[in-house]
N, CA, C and O atoms as a CHARMM CRD file, in Angstrom:
* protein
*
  284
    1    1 UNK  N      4.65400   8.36100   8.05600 PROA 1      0.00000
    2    1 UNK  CA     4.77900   8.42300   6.61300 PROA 1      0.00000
    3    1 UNK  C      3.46500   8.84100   5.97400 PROA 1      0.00000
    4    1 UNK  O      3.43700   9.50000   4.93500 PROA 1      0.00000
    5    2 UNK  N      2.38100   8.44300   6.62200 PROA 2      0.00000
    6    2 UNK  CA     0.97400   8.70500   5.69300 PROA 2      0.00000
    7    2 UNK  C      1.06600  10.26300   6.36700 PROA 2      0.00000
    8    2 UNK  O      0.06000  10.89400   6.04200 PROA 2      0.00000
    9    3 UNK  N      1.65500  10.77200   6.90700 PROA 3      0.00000
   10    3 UNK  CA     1.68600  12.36500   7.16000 PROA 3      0.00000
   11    3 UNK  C      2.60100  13.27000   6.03600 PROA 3      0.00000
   12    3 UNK  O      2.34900  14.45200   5.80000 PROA 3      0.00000
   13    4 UNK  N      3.45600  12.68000   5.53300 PROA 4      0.00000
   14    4 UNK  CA     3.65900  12.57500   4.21000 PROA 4      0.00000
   15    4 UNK  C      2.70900  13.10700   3.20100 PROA 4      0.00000
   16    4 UNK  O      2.43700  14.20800   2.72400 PROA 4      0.00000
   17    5 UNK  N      2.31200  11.87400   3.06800 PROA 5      0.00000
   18    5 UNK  CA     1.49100  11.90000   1.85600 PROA 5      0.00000
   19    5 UNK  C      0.07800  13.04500   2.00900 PROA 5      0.00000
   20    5 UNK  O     -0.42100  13.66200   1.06700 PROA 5      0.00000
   21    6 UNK  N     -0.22100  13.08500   2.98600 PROA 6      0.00000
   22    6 UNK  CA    -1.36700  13.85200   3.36000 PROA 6      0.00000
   23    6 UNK  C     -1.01800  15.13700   3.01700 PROA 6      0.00000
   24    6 UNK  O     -1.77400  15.76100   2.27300 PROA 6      0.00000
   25    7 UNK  N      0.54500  15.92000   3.65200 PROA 7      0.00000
   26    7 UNK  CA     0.98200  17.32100   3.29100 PROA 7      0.00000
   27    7 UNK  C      0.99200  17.34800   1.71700 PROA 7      0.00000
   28    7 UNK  O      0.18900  17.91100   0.97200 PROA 7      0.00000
   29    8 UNK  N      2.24500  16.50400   1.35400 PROA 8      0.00000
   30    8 UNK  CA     2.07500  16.49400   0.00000 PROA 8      0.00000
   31    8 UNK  C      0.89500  17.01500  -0.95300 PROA 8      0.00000
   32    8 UNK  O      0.84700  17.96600  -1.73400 PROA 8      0.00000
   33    9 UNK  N     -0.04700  16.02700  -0.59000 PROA 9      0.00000
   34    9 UNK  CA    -1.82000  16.01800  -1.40100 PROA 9      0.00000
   35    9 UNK  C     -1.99400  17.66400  -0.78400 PROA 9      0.00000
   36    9 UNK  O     -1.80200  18.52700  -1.64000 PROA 9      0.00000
   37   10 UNK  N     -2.18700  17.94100  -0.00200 PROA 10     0.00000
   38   10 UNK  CA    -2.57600  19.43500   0.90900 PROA 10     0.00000
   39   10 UNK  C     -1.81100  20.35200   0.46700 PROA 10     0.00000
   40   10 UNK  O     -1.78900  21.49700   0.91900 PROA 10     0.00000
   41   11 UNK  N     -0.97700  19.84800  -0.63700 PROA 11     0.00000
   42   11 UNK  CA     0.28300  21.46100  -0.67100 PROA 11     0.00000
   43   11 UNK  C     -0.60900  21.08600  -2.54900 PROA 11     0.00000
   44   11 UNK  O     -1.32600  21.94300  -3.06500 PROA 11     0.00000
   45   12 UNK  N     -0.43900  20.24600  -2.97000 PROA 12     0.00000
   46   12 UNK  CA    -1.12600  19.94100  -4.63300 PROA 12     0.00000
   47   12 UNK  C     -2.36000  20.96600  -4.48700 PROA 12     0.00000
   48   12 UNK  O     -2.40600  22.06200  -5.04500 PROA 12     0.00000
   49   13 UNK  N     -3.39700  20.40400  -3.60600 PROA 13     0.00000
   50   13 UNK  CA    -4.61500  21.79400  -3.21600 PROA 13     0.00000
   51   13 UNK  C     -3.90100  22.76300  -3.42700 PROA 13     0.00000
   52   13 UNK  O     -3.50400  23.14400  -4.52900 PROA 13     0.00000
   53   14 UNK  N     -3.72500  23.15100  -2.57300 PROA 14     0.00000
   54   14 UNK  CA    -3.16900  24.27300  -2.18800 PROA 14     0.00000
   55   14 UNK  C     -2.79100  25.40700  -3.61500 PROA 14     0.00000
   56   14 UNK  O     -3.28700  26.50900  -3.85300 PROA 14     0.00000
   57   15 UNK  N     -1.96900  24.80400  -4.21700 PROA 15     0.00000
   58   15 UNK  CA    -1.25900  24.93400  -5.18500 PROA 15     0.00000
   59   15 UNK  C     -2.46200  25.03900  -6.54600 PROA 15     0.00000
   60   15 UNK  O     -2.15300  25.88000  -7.39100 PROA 15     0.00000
   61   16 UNK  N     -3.26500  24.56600  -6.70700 PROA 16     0.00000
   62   16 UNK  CA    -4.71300  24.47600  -7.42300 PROA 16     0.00000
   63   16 UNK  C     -5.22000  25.22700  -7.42300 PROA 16     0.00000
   64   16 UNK  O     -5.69700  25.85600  -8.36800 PROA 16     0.00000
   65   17 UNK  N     -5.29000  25.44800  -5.99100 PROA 17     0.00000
   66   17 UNK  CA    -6.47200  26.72700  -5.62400 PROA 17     0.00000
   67   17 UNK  C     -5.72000  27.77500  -6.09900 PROA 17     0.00000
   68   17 UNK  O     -6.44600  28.53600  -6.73900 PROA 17     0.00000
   69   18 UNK  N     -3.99800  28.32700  -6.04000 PROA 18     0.00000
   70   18 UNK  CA    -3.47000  29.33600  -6.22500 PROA 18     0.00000
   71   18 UNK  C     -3.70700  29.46000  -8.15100 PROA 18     0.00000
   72   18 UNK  O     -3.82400  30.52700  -8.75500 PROA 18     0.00000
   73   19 UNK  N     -3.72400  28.32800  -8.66800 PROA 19     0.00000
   74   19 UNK  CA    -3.75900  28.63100 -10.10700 PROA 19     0.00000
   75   19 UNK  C     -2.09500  27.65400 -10.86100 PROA 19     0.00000
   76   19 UNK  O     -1.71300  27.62300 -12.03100 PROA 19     0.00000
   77   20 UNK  N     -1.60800  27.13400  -9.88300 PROA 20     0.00000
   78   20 UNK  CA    -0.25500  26.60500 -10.42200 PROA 20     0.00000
   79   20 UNK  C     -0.30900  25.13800 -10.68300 PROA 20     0.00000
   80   20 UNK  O      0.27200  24.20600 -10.12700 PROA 20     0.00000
   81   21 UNK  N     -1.43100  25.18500 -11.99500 PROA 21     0.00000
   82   21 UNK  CA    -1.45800  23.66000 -12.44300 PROA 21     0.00000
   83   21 UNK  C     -0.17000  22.88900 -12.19500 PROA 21     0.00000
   84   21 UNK  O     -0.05100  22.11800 -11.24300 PROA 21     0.00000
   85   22 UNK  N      0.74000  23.11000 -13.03800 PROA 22     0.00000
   86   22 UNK  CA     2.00300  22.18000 -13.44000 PROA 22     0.00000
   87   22 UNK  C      2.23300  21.49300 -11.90800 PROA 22     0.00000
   88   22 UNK  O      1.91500  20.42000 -11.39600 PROA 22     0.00000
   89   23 UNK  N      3.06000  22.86900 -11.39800 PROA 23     0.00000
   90   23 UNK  CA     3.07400  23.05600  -9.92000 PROA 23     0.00000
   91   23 UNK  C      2.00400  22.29800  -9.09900 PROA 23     0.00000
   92   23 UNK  O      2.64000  22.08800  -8.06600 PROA 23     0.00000
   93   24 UNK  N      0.99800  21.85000  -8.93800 PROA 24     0.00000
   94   24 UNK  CA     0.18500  21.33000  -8.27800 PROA 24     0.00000
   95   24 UNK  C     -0.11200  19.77000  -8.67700 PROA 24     0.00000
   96   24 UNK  O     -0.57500  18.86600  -7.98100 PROA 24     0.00000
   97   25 UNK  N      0.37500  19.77200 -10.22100 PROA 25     0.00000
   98   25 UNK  CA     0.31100  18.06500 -10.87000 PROA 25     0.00000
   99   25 UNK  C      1.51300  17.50500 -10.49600 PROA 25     0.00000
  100   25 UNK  O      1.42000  16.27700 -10.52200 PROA 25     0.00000
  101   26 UNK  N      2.44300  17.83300 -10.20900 PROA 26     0.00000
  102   26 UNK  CA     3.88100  17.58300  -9.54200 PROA 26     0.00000
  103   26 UNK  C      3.77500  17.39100  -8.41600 PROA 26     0.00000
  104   26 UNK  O      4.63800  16.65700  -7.93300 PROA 26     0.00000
  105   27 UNK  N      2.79600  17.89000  -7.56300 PROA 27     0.00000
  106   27 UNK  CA     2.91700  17.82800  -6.58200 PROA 27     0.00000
  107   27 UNK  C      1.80900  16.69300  -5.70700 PROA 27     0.00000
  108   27 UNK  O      1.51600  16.28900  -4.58100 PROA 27     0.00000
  109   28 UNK  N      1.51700  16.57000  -6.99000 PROA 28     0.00000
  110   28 UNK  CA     0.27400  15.18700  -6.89300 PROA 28     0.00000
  111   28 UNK  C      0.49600  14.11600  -7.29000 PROA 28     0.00000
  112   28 UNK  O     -0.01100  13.04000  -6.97200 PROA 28     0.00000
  113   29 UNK  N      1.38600  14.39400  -8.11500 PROA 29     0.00000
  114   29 UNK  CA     2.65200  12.69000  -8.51000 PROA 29     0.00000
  115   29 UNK  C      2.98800  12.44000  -7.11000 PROA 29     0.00000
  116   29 UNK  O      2.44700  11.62400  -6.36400 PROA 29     0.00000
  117   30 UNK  N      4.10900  13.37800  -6.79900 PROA 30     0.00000
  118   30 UNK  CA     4.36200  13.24400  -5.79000 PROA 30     0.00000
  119   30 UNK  C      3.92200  12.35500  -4.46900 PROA 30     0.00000
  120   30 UNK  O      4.54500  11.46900  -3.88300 PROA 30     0.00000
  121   31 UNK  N      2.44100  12.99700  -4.18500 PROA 31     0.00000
  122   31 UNK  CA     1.82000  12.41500  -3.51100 PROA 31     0.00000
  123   31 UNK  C      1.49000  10.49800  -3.38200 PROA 31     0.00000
  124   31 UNK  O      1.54300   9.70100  -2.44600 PROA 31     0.00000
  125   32 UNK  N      1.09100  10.36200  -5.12500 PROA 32     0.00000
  126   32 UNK  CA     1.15400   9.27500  -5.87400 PROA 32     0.00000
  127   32 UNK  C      2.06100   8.48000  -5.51800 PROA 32     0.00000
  128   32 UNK  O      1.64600   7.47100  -4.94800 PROA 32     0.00000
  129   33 UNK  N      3.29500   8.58000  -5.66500 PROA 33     0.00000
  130   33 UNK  CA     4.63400   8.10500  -5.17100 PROA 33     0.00000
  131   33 UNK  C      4.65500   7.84600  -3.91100 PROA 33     0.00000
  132   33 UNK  O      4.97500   6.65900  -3.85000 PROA 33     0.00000
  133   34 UNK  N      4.52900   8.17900  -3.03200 PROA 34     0.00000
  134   34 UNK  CA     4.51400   8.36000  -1.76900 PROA 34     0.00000
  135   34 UNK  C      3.44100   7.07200  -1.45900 PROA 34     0.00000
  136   34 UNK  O      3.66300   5.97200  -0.95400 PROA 34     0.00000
  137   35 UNK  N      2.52100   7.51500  -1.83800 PROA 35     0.00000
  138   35 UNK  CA     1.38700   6.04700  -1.16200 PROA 35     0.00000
  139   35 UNK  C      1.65400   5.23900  -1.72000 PROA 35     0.00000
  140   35 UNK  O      1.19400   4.29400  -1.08000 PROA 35     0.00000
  141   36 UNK  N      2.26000   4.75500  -2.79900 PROA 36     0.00000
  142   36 UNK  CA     2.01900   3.41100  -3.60900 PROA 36     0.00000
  143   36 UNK  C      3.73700   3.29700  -2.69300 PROA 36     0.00000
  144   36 UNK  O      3.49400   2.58600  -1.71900 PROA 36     0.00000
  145   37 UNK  N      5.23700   3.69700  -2.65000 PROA 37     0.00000
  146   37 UNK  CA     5.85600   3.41400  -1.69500 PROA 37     0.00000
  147   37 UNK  C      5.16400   3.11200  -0.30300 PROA 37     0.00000
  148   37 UNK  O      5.17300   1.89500  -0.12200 PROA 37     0.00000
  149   38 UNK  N      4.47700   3.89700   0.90400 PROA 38     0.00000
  150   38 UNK  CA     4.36600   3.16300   1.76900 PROA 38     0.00000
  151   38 UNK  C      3.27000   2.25800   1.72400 PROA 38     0.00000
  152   38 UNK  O      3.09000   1.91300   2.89200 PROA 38     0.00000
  153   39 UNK  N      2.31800   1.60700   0.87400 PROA 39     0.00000
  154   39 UNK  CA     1.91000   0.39000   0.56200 PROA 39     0.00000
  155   39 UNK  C      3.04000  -1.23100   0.12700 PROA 39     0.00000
  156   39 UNK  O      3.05600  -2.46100   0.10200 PROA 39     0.00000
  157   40 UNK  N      3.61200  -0.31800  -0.06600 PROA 40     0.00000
  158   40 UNK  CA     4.62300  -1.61100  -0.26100 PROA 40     0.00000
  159   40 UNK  C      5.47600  -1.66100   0.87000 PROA 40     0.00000
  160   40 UNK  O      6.04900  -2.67600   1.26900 PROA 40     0.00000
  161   41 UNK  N      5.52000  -0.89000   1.21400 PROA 41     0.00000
  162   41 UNK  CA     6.55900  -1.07900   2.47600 PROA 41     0.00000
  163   41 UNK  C      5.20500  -1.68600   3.49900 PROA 41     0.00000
  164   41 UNK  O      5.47400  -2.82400   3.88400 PROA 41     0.00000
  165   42 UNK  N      4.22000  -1.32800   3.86900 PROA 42     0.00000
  166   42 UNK  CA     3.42100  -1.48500   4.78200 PROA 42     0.00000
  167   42 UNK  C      3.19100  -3.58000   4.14500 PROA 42     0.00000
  168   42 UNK  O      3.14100  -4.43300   5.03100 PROA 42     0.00000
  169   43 UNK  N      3.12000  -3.88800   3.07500 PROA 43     0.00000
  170   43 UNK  CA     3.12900  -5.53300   2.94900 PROA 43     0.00000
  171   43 UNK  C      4.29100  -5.66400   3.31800 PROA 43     0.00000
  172   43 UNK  O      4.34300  -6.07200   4.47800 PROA 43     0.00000
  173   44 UNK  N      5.36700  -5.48200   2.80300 PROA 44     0.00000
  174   44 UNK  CA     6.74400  -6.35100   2.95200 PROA 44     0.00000
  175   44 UNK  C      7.58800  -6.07500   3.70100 PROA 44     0.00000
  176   44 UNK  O      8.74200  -6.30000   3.33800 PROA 44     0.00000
  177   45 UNK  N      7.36300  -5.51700   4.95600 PROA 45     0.00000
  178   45 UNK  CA     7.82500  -5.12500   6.10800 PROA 45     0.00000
  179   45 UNK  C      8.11400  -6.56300   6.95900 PROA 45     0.00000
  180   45 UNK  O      7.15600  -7.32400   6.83000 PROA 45     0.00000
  181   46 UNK  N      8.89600  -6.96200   7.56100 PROA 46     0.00000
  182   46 UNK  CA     8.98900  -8.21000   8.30500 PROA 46     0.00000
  183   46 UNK  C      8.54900  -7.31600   9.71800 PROA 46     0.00000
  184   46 UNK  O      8.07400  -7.95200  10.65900 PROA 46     0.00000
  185   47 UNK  N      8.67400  -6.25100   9.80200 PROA 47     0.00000
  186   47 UNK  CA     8.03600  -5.53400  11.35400 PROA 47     0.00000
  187   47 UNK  C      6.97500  -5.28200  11.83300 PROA 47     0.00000
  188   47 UNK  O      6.48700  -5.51600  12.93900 PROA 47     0.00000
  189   48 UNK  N      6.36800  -4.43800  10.33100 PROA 48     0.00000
  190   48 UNK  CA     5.34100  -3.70500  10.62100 PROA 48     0.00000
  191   48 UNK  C      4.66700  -4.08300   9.15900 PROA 48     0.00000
  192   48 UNK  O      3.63900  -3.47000   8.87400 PROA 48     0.00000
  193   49 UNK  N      4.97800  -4.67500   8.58200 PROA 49     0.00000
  194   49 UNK  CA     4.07400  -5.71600   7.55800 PROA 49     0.00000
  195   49 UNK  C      2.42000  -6.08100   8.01700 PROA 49     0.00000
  196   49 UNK  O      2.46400  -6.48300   9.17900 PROA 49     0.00000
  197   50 UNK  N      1.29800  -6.07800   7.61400 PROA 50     0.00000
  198   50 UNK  CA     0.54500  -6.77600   7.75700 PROA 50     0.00000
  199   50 UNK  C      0.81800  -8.15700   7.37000 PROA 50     0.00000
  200   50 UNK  O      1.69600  -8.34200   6.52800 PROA 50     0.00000
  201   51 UNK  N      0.05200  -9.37500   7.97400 PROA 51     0.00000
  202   51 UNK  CA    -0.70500 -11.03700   7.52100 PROA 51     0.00000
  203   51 UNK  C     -1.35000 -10.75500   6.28300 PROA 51     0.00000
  204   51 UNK  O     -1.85700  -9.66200   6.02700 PROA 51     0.00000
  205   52 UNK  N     -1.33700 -11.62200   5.59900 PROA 52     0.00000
  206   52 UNK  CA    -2.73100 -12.44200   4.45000 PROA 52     0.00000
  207   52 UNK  C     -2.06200 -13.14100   4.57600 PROA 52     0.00000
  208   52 UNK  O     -0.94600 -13.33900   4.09500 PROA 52     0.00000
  209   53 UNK  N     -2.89700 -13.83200   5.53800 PROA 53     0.00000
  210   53 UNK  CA    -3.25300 -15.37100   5.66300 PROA 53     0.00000
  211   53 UNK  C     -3.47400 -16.47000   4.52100 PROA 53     0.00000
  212   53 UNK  O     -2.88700 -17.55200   4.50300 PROA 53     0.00000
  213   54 UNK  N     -4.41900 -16.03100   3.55300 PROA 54     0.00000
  214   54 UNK  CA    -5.08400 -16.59600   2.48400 PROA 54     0.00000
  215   54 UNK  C     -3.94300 -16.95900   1.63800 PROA 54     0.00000
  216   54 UNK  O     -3.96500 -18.05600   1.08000 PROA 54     0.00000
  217   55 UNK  N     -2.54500 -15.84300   1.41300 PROA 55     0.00000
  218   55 UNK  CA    -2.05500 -16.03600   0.79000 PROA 55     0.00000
  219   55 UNK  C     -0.76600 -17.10400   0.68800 PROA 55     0.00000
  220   55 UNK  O      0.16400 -16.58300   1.30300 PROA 55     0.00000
  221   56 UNK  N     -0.40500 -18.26600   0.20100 PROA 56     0.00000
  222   56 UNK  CA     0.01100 -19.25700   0.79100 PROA 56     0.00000
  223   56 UNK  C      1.51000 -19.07900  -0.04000 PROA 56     0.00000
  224   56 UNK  O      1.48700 -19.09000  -1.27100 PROA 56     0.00000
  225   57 UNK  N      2.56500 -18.94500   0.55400 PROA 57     0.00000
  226   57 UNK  CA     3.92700 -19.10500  -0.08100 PROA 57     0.00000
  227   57 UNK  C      4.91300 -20.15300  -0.55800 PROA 57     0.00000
  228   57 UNK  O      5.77500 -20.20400  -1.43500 PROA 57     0.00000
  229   58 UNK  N      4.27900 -21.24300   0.68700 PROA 58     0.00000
  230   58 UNK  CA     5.09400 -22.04000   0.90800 PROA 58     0.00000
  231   58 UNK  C      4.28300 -23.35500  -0.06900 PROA 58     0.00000
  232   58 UNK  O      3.21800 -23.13700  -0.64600 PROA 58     0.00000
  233   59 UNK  N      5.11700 -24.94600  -0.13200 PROA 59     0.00000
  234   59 UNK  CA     4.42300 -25.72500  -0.62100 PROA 59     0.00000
  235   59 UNK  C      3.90300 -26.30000   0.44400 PROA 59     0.00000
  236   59 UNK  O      4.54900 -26.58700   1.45100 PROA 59     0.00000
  237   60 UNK  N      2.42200 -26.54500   0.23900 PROA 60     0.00000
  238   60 UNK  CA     1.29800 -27.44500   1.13400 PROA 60     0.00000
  239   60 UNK  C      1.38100 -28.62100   0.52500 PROA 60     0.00000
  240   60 UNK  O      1.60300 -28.53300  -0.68300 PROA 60     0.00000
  241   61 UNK  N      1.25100 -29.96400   1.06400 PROA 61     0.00000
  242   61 UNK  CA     0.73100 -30.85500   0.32600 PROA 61     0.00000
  243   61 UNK  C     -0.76000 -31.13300   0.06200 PROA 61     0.00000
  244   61 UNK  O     -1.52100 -31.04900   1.02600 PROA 61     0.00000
  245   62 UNK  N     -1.15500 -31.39200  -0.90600 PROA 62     0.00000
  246   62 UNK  CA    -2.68500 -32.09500  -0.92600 PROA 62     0.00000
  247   62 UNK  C     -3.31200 -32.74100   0.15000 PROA 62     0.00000
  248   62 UNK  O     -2.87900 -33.82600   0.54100 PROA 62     0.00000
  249   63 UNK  N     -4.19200 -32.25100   0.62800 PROA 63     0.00000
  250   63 UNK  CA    -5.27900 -32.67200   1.45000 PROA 63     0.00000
  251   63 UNK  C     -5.94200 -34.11100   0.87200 PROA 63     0.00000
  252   63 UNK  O     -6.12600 -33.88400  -0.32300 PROA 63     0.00000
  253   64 UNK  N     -6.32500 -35.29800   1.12200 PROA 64     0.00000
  254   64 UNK  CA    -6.84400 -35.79400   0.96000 PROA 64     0.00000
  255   64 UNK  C     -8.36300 -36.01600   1.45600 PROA 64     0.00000
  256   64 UNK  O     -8.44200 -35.46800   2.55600 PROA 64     0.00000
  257   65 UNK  N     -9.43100 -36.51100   1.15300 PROA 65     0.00000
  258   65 UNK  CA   -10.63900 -36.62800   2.37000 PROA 65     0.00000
  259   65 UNK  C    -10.66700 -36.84200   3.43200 PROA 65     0.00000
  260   65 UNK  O    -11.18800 -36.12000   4.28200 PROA 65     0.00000
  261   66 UNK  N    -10.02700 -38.04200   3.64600 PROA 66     0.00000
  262   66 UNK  CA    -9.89300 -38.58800   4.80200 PROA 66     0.00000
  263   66 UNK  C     -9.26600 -37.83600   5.76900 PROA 66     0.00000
  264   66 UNK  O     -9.52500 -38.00200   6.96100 PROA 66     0.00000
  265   67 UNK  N     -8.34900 -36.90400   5.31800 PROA 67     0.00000
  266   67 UNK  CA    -7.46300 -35.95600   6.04100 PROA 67     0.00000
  267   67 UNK  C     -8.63600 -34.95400   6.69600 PROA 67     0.00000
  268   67 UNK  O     -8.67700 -34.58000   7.86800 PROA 67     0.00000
  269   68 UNK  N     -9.43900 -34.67000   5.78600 PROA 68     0.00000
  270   68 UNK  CA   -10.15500 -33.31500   6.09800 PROA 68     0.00000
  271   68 UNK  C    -11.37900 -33.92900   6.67100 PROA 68     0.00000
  272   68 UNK  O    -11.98000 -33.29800   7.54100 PROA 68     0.00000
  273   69 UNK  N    -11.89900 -35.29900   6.21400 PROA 69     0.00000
  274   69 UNK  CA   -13.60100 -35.60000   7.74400 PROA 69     0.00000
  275   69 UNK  C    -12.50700 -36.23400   8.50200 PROA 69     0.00000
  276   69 UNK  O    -12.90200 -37.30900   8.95300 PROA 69     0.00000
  277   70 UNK  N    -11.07900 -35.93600   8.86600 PROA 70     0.00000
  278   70 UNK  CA   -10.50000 -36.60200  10.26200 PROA 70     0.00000
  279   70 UNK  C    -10.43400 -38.19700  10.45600 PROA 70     0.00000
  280   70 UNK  O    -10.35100 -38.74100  11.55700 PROA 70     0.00000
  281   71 UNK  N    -10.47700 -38.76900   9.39000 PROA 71     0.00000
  282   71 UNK  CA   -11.07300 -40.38700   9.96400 PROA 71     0.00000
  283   71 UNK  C     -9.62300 -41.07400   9.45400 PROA 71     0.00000
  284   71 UNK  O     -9.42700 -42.28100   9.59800 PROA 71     0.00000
């Protein structure tokens, strides 16, 4: 998919260099579209999803002290 987005962006050049603004801003949305889709697919993938860890979904209960120096 990021091969995608790469042609896409490479055809927008492309298209720049020839002189076909419109044509080349279309084609850079495009591109736009494309990465911000496989960013979301790349989090919320149950397959091929990345972890953040940090990020906590579920309910934790409160830690108390004693919980955390172990005693």
């Amino acid at each position: 998919m990021m091969f995608a987005v790469f042609v896409a962006m490479s055809f927008a050049l492309v298209l720049g260099y020839m002189g076909w603004r419109s044509a080349s801003l279309a084609s850079l949305f495009v591109c736009f579209i494309l990465a911000v889709w496989l960013f979301l697919w790349e989090i919320y993938s149950p397959e091929y999803g990345f972890r953040m860890p940090w990020i906590q979904t579920e309910l934790v209960p409160n830690a108390t002290t004693s919980d955390i120096r172990g005693a």
